[in-house]
N, CA, C, O and CB atoms as a CASP TS submission, in Angstrom:
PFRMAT TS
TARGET T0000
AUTHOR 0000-0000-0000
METHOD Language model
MODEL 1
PARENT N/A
ATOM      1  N   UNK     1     -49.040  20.386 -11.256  1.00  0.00           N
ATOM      2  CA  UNK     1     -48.251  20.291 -12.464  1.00  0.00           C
ATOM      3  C   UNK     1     -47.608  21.642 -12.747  1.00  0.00           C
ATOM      4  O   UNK     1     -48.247  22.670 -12.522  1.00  0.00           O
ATOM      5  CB  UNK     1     -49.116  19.829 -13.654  1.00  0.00           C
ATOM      6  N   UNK     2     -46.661  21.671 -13.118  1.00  0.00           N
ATOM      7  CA  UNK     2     -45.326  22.925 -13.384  1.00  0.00           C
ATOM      8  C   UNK     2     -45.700  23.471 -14.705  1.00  0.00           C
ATOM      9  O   UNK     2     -46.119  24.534 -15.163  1.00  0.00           O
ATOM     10  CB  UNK     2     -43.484  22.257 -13.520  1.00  0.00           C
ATOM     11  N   UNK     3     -45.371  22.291 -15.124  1.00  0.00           N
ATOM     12  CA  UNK     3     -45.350  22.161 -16.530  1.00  0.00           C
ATOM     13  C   UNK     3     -46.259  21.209 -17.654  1.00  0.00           C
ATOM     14  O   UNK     3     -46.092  20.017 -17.396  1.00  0.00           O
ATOM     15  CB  UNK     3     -44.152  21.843 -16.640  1.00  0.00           C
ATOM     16  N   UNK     4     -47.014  21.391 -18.625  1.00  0.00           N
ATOM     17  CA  UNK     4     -47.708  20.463 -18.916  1.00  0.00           C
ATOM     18  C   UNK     4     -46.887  19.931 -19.600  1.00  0.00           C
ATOM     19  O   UNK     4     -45.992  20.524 -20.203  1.00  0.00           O
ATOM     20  CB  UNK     4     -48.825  20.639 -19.371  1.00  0.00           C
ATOM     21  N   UNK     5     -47.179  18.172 -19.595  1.00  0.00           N
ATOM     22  CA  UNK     5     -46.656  16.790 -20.006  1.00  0.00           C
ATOM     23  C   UNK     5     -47.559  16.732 -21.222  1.00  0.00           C
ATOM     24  O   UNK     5     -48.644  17.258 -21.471  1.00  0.00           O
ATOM     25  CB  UNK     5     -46.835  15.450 -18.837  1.00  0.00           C
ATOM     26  N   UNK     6     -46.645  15.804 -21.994  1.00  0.00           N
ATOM     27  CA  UNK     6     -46.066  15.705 -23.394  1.00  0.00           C
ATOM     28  C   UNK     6     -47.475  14.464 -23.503  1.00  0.00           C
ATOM     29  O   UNK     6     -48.119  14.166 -22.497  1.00  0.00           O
ATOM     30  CB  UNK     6     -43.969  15.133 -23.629  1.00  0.00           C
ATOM     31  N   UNK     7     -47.656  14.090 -24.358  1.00  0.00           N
ATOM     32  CA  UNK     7     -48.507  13.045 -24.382  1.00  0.00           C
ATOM     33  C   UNK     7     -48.028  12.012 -24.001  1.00  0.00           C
ATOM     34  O   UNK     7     -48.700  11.227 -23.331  1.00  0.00           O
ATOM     35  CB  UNK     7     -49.002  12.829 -25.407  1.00  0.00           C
ATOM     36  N   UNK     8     -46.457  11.709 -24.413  1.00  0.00           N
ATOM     37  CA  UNK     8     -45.222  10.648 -24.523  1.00  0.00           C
ATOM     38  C   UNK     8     -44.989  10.787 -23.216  1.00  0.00           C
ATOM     39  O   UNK     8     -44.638   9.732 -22.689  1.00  0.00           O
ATOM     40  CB  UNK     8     -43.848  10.927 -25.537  1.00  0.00           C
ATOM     41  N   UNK     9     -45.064  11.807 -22.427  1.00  0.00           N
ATOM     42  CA  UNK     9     -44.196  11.877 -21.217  1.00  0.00           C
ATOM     43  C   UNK     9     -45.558  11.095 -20.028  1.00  0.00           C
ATOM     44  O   UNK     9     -45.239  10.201 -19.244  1.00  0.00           O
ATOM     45  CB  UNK     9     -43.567  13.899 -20.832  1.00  0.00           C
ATOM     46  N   UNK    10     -47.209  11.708 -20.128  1.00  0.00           N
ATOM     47  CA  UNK    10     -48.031  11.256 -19.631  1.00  0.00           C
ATOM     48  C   UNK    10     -48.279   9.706 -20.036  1.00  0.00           C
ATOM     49  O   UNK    10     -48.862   8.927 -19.283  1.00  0.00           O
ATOM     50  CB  UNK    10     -48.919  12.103 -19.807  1.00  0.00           C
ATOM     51  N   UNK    11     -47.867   9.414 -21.068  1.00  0.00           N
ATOM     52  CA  UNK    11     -48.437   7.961 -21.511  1.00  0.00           C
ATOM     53  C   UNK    11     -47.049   7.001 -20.764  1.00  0.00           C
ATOM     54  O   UNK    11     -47.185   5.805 -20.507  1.00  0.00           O
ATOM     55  CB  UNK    11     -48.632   7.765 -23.662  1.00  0.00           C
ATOM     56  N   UNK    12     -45.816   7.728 -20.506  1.00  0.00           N
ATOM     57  CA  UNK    12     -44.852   7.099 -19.822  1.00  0.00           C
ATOM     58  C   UNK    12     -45.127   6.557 -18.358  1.00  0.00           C
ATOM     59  O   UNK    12     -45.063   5.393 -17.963  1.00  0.00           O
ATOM     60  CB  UNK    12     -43.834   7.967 -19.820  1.00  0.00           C
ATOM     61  N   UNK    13     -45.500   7.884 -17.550  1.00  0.00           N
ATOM     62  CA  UNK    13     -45.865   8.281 -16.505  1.00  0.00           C
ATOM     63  C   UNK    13     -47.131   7.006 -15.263  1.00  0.00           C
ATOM     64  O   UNK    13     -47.185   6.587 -14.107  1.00  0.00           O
ATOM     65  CB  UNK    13     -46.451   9.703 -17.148  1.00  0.00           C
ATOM     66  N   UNK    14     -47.961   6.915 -16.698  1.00  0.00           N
ATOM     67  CA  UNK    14     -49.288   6.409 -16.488  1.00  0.00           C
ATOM     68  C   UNK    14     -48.718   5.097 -16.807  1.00  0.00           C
ATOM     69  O   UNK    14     -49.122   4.328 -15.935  1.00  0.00           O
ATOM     70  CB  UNK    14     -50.605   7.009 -17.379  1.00  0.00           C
ATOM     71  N   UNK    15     -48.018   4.515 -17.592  1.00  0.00           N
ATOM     72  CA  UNK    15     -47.753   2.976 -18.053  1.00  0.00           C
ATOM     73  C   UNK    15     -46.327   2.628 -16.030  1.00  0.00           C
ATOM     74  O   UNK    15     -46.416   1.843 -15.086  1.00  0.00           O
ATOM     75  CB  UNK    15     -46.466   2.986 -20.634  1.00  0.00           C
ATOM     76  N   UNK    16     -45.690   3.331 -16.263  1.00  0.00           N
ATOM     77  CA  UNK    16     -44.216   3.592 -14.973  1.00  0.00           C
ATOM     78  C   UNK    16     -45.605   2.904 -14.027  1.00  0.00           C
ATOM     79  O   UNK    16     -45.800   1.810 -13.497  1.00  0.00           O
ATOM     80  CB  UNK    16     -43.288   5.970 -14.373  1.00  0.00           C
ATOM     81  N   UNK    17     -46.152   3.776 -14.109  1.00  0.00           N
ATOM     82  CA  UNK    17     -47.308   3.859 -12.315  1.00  0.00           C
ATOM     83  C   UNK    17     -48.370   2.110 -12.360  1.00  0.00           C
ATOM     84  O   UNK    17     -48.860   1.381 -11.498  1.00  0.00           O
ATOM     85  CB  UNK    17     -49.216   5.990 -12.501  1.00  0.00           C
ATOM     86  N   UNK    18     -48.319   2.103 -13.384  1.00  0.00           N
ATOM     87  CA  UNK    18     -49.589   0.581 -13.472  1.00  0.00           C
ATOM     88  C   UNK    18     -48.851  -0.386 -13.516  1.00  0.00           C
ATOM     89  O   UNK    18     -49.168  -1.550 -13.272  1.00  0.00           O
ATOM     90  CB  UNK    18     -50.699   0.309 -14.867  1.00  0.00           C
ATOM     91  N   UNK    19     -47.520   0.133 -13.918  1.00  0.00           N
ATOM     92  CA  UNK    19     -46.566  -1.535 -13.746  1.00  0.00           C
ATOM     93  C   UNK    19     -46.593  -1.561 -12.005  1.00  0.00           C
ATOM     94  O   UNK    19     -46.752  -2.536 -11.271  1.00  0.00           O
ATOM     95  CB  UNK    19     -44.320  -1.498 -14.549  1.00  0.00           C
ATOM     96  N   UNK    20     -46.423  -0.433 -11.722  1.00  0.00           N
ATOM     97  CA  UNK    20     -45.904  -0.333  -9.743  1.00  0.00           C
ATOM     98  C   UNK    20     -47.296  -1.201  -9.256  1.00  0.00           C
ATOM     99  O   UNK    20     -47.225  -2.274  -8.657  1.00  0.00           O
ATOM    100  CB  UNK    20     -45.886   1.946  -8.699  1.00  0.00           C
ATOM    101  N   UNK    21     -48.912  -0.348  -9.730  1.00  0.00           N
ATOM    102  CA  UNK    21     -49.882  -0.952  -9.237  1.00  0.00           C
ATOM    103  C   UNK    21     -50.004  -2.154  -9.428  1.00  0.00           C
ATOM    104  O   UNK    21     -50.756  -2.659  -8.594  1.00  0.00           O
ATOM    105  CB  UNK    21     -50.779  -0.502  -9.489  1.00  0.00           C
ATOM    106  N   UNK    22     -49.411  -3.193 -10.508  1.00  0.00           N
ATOM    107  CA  UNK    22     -49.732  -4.226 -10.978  1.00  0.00           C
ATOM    108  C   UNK    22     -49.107  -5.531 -10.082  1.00  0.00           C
ATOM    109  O   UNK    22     -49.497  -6.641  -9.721  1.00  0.00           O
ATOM    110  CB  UNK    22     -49.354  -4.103 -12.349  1.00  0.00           C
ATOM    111  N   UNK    23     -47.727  -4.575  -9.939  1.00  0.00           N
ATOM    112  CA  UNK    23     -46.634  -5.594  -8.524  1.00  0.00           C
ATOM    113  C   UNK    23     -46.879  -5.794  -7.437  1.00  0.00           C
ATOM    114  O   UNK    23     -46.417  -6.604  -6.633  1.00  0.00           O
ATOM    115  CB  UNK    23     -45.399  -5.171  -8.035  1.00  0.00           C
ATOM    116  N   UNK    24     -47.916  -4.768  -7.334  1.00  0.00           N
ATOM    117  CA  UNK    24     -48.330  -4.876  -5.762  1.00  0.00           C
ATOM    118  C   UNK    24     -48.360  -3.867  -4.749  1.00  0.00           C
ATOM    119  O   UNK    24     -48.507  -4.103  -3.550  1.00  0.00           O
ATOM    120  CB  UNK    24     -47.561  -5.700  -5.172  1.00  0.00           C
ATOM    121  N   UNK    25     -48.172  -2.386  -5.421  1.00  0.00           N
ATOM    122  CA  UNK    25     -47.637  -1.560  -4.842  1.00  0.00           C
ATOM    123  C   UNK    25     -49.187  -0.859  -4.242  1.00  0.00           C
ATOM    124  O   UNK    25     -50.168  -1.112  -4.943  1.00  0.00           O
ATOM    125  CB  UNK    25     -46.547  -0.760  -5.801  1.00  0.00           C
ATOM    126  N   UNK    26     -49.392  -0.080  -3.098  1.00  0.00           N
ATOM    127  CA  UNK    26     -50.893   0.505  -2.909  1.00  0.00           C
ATOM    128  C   UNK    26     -50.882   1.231  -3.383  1.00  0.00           C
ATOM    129  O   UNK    26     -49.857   1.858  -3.651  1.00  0.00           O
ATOM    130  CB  UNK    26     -51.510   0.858  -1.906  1.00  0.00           C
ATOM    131  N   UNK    27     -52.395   1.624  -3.851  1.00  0.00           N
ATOM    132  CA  UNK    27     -52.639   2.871  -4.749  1.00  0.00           C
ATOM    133  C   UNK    27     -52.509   4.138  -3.771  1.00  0.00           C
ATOM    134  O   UNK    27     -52.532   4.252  -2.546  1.00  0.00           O
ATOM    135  CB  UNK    27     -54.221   2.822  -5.513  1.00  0.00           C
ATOM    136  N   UNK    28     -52.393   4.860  -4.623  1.00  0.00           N
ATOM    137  CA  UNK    28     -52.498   6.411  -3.599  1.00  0.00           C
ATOM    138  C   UNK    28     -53.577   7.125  -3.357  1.00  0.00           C
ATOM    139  O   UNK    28     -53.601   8.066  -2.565  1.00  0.00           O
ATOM    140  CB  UNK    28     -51.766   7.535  -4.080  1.00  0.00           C
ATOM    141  N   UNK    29     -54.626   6.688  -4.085  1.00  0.00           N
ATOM    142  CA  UNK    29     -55.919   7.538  -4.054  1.00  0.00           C
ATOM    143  C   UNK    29     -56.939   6.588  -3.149  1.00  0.00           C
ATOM    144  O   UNK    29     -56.477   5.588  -2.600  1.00  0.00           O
ATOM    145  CB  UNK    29     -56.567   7.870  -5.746  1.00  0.00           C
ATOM    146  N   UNK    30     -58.000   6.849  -3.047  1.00  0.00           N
ATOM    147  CA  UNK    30     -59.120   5.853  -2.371  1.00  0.00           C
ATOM    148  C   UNK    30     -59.744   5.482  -3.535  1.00  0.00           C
ATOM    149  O   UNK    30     -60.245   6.308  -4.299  1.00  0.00           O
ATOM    150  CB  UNK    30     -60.242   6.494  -1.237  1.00  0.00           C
ATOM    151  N   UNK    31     -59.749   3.726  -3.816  1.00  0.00           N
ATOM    152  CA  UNK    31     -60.793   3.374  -4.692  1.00  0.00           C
ATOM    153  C   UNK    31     -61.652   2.594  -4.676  1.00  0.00           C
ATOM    154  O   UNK    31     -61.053   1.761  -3.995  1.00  0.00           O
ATOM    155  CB  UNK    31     -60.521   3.148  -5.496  1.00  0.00           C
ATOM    156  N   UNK    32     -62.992   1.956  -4.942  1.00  0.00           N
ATOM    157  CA  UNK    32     -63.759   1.266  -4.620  1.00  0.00           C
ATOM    158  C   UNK    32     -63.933   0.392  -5.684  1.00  0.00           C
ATOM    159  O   UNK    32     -64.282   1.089  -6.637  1.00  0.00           O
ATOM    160  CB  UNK    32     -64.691   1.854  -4.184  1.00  0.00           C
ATOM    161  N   UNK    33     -63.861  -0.959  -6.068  1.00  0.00           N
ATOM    162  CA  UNK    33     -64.192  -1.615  -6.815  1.00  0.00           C
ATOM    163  C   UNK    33     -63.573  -1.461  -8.001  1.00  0.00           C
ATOM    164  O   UNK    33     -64.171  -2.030  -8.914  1.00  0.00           O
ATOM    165  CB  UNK    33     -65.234  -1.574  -6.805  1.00  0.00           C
ATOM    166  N   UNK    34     -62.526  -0.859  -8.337  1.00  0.00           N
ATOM    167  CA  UNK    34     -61.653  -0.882  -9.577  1.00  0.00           C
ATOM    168  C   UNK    34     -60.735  -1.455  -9.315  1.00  0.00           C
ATOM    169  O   UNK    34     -60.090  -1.032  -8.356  1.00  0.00           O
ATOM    170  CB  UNK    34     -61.235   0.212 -10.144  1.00  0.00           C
ATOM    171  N   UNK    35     -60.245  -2.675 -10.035  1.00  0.00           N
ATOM    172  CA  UNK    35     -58.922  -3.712 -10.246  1.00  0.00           C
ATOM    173  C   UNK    35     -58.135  -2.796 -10.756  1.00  0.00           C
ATOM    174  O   UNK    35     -57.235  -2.289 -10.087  1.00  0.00           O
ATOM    175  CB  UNK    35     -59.017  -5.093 -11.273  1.00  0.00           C
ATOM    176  N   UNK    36     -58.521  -2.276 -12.747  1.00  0.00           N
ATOM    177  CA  UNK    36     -57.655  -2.527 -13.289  1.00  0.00           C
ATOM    178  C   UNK    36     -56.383  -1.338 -13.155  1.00  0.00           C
ATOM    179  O   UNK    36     -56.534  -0.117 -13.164  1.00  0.00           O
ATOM    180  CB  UNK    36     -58.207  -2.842 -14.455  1.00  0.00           C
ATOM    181  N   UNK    37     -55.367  -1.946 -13.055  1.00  0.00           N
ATOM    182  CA  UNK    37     -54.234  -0.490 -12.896  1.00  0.00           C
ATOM    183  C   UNK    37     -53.920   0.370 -13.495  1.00  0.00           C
ATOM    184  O   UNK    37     -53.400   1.347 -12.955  1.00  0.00           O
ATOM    185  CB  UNK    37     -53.173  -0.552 -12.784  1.00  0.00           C
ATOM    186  N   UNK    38     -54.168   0.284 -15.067  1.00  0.00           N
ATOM    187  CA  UNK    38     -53.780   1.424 -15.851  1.00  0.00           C
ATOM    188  C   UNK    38     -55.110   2.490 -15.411  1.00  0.00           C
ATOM    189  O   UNK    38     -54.877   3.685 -15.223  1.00  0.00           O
ATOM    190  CB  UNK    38     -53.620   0.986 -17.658  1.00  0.00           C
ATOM    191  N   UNK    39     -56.529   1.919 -15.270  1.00  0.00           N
ATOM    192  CA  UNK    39     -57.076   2.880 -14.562  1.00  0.00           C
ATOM    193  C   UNK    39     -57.105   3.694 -13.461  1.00  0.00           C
ATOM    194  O   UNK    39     -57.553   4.838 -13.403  1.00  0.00           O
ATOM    195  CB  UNK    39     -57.652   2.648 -14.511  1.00  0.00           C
ATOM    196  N   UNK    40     -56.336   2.698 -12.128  1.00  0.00           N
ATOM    197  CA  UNK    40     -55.976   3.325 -11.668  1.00  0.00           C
ATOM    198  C   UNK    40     -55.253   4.472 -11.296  1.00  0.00           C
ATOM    199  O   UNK    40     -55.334   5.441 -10.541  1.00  0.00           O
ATOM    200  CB  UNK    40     -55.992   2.945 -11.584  1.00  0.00           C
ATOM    201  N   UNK    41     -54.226   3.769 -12.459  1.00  0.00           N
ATOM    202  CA  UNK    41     -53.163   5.127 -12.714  1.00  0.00           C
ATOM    203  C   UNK    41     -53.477   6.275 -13.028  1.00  0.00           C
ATOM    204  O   UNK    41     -52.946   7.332 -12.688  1.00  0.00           O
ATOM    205  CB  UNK    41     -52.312   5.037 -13.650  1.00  0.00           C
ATOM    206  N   UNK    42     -54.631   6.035 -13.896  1.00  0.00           N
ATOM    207  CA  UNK    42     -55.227   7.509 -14.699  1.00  0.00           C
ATOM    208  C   UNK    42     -55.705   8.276 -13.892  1.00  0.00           C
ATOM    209  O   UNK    42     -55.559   9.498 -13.929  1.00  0.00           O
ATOM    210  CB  UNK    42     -56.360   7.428 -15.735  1.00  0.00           C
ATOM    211  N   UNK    43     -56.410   7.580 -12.963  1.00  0.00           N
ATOM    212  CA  UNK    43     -56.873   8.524 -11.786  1.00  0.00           C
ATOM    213  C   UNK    43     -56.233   9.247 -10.872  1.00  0.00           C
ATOM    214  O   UNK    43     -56.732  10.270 -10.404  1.00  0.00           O
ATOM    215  CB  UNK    43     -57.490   7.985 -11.065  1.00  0.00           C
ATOM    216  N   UNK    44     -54.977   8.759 -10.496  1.00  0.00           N
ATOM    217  CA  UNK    44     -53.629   9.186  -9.598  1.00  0.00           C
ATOM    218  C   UNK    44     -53.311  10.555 -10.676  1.00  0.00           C
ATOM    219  O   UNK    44     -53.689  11.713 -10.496  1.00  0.00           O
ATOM    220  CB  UNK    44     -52.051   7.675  -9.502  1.00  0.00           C
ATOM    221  N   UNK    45     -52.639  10.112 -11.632  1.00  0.00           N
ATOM    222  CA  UNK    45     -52.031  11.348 -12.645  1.00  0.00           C
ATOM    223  C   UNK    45     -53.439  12.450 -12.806  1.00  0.00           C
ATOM    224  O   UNK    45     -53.130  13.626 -12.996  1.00  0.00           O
ATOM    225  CB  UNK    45     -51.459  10.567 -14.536  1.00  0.00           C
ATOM    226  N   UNK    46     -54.488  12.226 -12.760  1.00  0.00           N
ATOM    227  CA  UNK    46     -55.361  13.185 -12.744  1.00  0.00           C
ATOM    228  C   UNK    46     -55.597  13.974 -11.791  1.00  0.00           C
ATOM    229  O   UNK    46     -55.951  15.145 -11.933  1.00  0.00           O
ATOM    230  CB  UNK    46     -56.254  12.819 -12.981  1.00  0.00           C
ATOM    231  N   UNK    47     -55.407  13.352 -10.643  1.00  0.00           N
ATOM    232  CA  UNK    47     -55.312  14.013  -9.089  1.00  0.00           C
ATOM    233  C   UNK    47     -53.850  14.496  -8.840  1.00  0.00           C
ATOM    234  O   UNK    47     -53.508  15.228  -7.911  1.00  0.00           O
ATOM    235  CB  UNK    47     -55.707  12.815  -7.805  1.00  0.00           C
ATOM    236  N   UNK    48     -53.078  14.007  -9.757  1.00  0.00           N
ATOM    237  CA  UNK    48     -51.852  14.803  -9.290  1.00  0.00           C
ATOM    238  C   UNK    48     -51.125  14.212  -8.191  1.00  0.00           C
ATOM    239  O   UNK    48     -50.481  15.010  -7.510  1.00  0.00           O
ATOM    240  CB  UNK    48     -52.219  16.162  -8.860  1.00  0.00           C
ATOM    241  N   UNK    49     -51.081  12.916  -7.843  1.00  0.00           N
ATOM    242  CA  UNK    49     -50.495  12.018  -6.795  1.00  0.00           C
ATOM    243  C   UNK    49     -49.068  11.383  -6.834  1.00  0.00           C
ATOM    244  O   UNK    49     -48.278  11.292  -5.894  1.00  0.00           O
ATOM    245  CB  UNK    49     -51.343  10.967  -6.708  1.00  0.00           C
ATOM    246  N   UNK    50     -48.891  10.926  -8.234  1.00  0.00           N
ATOM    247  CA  UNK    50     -48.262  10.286  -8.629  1.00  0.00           C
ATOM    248  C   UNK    50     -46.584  10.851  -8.530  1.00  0.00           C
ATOM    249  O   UNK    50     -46.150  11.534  -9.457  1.00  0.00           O
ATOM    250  CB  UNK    50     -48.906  10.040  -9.738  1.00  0.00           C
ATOM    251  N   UNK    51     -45.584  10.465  -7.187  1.00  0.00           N
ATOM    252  CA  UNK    51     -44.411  10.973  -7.302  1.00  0.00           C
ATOM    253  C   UNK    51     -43.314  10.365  -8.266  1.00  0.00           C
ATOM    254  O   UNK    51     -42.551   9.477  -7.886  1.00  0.00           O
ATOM    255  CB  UNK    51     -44.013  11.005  -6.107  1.00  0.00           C
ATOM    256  N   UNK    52     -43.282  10.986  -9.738  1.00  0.00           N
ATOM    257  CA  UNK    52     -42.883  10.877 -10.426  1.00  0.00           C
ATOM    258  C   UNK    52     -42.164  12.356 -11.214  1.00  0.00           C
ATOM    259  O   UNK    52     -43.042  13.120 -11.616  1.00  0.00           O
ATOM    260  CB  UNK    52     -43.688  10.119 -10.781  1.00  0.00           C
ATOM    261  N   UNK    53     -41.106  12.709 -11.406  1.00  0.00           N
ATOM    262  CA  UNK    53     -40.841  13.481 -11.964  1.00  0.00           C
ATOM    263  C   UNK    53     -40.054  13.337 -13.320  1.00  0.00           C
ATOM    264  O   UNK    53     -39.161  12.510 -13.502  1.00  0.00           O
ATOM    265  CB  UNK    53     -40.460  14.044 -11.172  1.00  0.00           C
ATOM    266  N   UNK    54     -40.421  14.088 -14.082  1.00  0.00           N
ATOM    267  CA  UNK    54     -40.018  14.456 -15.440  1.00  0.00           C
ATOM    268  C   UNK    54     -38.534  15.085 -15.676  1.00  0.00           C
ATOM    269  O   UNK    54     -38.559  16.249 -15.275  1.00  0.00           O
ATOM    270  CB  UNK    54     -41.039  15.444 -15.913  1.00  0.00           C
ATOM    271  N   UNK    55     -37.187  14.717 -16.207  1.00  0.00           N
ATOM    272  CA  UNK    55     -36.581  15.557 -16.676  1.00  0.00           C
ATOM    273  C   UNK    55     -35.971  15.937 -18.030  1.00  0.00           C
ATOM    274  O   UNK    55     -35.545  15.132 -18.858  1.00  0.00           O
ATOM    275  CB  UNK    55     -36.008  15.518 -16.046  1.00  0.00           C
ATOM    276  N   UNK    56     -35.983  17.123 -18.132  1.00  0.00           N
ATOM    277  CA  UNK    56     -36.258  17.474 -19.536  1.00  0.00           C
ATOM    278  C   UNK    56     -34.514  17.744 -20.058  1.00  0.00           C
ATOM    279  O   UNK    56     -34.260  18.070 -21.218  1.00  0.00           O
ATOM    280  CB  UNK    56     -37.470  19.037 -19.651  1.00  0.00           C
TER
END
């Protein structure tokens, strides 16, 4: 991260990424036994995976 994200910009970020996981898209991290995608997501944006960029 460059720059730290906005709450608005992370809560964007994280909702963008669980719609992708939800369509069908593979996750980027390794996970075991977790469905749900917004969790997933949380875990990606926490690891820093997620190619998504911000412009300000």
């Amino acid at each position: 991260m460059s720059m730290p994200y906005t709450k608005y910009e992370k809560a964007r970020i994280i909702s963008a990424r669980a719609l992708q996981i939800s369509m069908g898209a593979p996750p980027l991290i390794k996970i075991k036994d977790i469905y749900d995608p917004i969790v997933i997501a949380k875990l990606e944006f926490e690891k820093e995976v997620i190619p998504i960029d911000v412009v300000r």
